[in-house]
C-alpha angles and dihedrals in degrees: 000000000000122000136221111247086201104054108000094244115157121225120189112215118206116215098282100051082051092066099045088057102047091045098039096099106160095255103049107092107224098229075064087053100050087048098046106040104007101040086038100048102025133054091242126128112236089248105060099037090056079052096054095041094047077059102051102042098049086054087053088046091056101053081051093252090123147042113216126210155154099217128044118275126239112281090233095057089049081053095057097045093265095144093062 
């Protein structure tokens, strides 16, 4: 479970979506991340689970769990929790 700073909503996430956020690090692309931890551990081809992980992470984006971007962000911003 993860909770919304902003509000204090709780969101479950299931095994998957576990994976996305530990490994979510703010350098790591997450087409990397599907490849390296989805694709490796699940029977999933690398298509739809980028699909399902675009998905997930923009919900997560819009509850404000989560910083989107297409470059990698600051270091010091990764160090003080900035990517989630």
């Amino acid at each position: 479970m993860i909770m919304s700073a902003t509000n204090s909503t709780l969101f479950t996430l299931d095994e998957v979506a576990t994976v996305i956020w530990e490994s979510a690090d703010g350098a790591t692309p997450l087409e990397e991340i599907v490849a390296n931890k989805i694709c490796t551990q699940y029977d999933i081809t690398p298509e739809v689970a980028l699909k399902d992980a675009e998905g997930l992470v923009e919900q997560l984006a819009e509850h404000g769990l989560m910083l989107l971007s297409d470059k990698p962000i600051a270091q010091s911003a990764a160090a003080t929790g900035g990517t989630k």
